[in-house]
C-alpha atoms as an extended CHARMM CRD file, in Angstrom:
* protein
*
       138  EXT
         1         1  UNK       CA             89.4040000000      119.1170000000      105.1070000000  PROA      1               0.0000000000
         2         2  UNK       CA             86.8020000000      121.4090000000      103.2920000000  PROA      2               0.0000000000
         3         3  UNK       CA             86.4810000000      124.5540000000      103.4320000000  PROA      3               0.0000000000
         4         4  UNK       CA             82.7900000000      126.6510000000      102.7360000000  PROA      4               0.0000000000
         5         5  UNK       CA             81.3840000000      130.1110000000      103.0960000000  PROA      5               0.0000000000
         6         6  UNK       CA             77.8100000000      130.9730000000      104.5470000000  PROA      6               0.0000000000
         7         7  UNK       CA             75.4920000000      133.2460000000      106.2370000000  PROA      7               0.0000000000
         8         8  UNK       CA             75.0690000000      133.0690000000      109.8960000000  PROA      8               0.0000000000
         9         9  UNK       CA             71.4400000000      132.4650000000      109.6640000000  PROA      9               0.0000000000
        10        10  UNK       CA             71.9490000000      129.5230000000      107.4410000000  PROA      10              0.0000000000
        11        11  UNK       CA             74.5330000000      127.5780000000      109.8600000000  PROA      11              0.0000000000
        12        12  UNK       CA             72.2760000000      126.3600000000      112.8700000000  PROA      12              0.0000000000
        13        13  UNK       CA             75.5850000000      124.7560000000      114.5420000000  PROA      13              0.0000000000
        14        14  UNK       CA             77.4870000000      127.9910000000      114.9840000000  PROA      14              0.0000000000
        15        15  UNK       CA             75.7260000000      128.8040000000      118.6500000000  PROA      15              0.0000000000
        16        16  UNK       CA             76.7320000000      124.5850000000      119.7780000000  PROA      16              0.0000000000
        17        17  UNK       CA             80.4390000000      125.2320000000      117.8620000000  PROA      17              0.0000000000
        18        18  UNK       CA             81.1340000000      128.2380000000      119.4880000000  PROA      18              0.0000000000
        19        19  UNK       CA             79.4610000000      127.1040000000      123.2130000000  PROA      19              0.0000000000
        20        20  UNK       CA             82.6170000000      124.2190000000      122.4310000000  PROA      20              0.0000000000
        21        21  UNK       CA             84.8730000000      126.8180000000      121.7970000000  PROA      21              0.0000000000
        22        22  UNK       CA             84.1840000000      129.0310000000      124.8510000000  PROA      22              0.0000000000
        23        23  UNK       CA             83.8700000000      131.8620000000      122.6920000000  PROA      23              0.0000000000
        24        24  UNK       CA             81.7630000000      134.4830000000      124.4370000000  PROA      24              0.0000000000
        25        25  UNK       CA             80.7970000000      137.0720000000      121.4420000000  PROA      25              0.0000000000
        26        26  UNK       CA             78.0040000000      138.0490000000      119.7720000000  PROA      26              0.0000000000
        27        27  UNK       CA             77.0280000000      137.3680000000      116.0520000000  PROA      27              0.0000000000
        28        28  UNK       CA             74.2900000000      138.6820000000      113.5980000000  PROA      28              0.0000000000
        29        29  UNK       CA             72.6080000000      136.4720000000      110.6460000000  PROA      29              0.0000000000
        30        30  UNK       CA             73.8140000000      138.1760000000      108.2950000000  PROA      30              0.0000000000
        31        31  UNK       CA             77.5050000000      137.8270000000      109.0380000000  PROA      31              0.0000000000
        32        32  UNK       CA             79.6450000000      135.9160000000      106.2900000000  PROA      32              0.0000000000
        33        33  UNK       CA             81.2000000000      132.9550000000      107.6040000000  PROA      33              0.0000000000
        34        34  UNK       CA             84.2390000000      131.0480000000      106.2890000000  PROA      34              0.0000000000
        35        35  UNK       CA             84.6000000000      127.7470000000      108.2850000000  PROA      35              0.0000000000
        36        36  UNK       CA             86.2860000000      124.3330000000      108.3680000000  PROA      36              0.0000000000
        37        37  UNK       CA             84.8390000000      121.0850000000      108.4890000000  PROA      37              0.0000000000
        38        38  UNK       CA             86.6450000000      117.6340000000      108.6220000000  PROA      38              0.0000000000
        39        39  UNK       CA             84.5620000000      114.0580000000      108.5760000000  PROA      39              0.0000000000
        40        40  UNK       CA             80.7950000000      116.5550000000      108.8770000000  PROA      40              0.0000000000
        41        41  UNK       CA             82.4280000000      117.7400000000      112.0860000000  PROA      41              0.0000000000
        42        42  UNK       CA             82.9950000000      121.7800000000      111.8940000000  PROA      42              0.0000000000
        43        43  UNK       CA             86.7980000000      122.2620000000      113.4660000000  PROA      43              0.0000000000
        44        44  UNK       CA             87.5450000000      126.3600000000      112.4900000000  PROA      44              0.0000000000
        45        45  UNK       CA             85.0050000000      129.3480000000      112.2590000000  PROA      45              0.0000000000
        46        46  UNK       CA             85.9000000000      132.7370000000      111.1050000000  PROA      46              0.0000000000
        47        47  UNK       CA             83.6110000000      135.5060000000      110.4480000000  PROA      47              0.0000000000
        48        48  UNK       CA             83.3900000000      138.5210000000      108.8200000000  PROA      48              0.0000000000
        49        49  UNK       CA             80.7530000000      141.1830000000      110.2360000000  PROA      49              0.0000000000
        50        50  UNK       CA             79.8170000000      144.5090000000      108.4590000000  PROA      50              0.0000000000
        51        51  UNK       CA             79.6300000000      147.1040000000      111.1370000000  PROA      51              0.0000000000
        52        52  UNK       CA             79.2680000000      150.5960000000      110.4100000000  PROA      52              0.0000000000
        53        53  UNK       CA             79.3890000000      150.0760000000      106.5830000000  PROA      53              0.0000000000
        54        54  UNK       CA             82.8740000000      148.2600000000      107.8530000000  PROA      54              0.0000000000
        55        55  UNK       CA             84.1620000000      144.5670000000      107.2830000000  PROA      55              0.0000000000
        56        56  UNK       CA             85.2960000000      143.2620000000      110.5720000000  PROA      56              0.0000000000
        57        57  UNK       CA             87.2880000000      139.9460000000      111.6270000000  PROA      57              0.0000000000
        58        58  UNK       CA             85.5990000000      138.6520000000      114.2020000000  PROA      58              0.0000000000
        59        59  UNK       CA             84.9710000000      135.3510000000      116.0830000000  PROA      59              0.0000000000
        60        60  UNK       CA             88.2010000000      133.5700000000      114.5180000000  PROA      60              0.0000000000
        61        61  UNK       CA             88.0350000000      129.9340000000      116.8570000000  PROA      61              0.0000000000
        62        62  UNK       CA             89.1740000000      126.2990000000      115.9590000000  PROA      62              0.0000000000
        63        63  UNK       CA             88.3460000000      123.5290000000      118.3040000000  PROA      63              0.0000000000
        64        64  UNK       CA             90.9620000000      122.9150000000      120.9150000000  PROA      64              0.0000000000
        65        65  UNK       CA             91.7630000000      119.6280000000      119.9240000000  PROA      65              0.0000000000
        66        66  UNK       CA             92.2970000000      120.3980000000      116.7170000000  PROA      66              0.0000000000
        67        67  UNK       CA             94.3090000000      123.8400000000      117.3390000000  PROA      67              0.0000000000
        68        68  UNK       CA             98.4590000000      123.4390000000      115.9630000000  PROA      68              0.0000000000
        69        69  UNK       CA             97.4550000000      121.5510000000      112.8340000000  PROA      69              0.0000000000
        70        70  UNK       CA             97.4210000000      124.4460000000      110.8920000000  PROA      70              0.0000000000
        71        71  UNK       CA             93.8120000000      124.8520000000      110.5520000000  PROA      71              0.0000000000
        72        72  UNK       CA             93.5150000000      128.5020000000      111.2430000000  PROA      72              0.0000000000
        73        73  UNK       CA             96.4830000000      129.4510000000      108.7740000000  PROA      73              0.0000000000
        74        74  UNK       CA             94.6120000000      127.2980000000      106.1070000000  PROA      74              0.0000000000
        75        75  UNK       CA             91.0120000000      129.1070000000      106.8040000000  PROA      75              0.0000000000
        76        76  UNK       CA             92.9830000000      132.1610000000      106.9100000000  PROA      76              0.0000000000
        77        77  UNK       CA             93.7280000000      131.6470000000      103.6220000000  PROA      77              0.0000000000
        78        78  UNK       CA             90.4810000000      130.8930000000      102.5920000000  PROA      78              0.0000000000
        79        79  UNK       CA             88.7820000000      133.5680000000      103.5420000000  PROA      79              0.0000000000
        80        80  UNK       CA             91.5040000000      135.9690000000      102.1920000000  PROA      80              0.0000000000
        81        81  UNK       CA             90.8120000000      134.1290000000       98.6620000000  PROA      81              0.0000000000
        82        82  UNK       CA             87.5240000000      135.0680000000       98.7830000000  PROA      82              0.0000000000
        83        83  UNK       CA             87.1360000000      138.0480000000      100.5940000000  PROA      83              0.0000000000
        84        84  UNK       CA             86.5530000000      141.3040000000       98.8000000000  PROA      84              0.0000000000
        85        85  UNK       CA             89.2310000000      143.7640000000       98.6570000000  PROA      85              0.0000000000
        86        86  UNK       CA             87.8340000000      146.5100000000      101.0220000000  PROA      86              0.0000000000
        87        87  UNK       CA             89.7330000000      146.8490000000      104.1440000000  PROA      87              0.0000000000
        88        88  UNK       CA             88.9220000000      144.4140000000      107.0080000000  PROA      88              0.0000000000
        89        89  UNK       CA             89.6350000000      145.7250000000      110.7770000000  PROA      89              0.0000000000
        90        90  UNK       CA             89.9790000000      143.2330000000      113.8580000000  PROA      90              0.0000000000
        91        91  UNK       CA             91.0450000000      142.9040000000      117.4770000000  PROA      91              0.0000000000
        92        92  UNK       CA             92.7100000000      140.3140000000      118.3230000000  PROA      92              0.0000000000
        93        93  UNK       CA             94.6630000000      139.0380000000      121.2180000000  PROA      93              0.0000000000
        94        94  UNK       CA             97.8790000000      140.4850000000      121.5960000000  PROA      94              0.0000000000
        95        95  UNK       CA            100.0830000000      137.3010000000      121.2190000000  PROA      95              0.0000000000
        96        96  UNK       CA             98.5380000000      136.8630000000      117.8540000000  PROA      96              0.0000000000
        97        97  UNK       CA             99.6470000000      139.7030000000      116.4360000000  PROA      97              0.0000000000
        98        98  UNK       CA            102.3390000000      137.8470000000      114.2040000000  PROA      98              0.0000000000
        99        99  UNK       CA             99.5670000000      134.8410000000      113.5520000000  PROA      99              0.0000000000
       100       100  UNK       CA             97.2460000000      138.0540000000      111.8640000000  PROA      100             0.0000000000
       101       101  UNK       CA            100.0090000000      139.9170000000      109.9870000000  PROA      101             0.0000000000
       102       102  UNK       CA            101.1100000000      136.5200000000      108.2020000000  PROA      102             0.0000000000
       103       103  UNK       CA             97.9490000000      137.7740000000      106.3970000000  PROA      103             0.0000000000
       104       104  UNK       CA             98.8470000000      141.2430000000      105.9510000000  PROA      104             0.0000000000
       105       105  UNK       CA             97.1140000000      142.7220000000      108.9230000000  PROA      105             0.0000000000
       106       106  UNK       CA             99.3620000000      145.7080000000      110.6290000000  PROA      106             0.0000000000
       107       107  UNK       CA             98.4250000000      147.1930000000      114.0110000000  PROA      107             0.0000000000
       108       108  UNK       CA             96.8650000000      150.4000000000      114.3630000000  PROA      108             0.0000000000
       109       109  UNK       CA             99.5610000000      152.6410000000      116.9660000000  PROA      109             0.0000000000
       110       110  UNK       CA             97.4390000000      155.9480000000      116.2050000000  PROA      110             0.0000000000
       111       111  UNK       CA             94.3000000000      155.5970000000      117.8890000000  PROA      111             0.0000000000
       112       112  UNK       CA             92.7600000000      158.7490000000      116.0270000000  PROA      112             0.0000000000
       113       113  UNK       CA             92.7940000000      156.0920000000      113.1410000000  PROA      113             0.0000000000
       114       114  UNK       CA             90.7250000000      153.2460000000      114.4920000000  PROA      114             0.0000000000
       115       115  UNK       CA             87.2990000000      153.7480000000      113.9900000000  PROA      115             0.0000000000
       116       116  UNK       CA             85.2350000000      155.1950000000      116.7290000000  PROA      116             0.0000000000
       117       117  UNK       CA             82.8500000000      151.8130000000      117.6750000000  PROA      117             0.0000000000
       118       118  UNK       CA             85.9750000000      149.7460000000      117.3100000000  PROA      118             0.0000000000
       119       119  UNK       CA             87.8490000000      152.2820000000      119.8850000000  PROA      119             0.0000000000
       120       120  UNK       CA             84.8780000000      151.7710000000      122.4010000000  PROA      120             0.0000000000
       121       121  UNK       CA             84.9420000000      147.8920000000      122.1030000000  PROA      121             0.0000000000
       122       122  UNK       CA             88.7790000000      147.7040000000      122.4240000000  PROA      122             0.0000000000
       123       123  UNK       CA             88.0720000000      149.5130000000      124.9410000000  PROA      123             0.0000000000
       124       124  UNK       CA             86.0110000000      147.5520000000      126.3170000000  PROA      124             0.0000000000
       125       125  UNK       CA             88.0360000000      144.3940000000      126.0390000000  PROA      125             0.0000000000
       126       126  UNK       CA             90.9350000000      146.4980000000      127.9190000000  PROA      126             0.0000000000
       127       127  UNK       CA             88.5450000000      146.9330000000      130.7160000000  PROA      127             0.0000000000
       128       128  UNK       CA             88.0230000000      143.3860000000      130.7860000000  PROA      128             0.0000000000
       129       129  UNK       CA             91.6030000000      142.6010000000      131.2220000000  PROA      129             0.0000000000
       130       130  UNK       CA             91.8290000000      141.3820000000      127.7720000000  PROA      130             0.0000000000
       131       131  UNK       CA             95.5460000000      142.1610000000      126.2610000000  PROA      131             0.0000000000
       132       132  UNK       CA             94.1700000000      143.0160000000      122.9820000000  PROA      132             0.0000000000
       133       133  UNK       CA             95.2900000000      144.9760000000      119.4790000000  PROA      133             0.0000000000
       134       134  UNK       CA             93.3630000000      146.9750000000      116.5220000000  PROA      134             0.0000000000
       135       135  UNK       CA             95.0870000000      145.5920000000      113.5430000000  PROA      135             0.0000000000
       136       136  UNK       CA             93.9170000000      146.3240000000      109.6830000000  PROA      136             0.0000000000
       137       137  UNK       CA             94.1800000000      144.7320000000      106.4120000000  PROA      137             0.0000000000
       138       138  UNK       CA             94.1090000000      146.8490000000      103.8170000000  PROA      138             0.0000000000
């Protein structure tokens, strides 16, 4: 397994790896990713987006065949390595909560301390159904 760092607008697979993935977000080219690959076949993507002068987590996906081999703790890891140390917000699923604060993410109770565009997309999420949390690592 290797693990690598890139821009979004360098990695023409990310749009096919995350149409395998089912994952519905958006992404800009200049968002950092961190991602797995194993045999020239990418299995884990997580990346880091500056919004509002502020580092989020977002798009974290490994391919489901691939998911409970401990793939996303090791790219995790990774990308806490070599992250800088500013604080990096996310907002994930509920029922990984305890998968995020393995990696010293805590969830945000106070909602006067989220940042405002994060408290419209969680938000949004809500609206959506989605059981979802505002963690931060600081």
């Amino acid at each position: 397994m290797k693990f690598k760092i890139g821009l979004a607008e360098d990695c023409d697979w990310l749009a096919d790896f995350y149409d395998k993935t089912s994952y519905g977000g958006e992404w800009t080219e200049t968002d950092i990713l961190y991602y797995a690959s194993d045999e020239n076949e990418v299995v884990g993507v997580v990346r880091i987006a500056q919004e509002c002068g502020i580092q989020v987590l977002r798009g974290m996906q490994i391919l489901n065949r691939r998911q409970g081999n401990g793939i996303g703790n090791k790219l995790m890891e990774f990308l806490i390595k070599n992250i800088s140390t500013n604080p990096i917000y996310c907002i994930p699923h509920s029922h990984l909560e305890t998968f995020y604060s393995r990696f010293g993410f805590k969830k945000i109770e106070n909602i006067d301390e989220i940042p405002k565009f994060l408290v419209s997309r969680f938000a949004e999420y809500r609206s959506k159904g989605m059981t979802v949390s505002v963690m931060l690592r600081n």
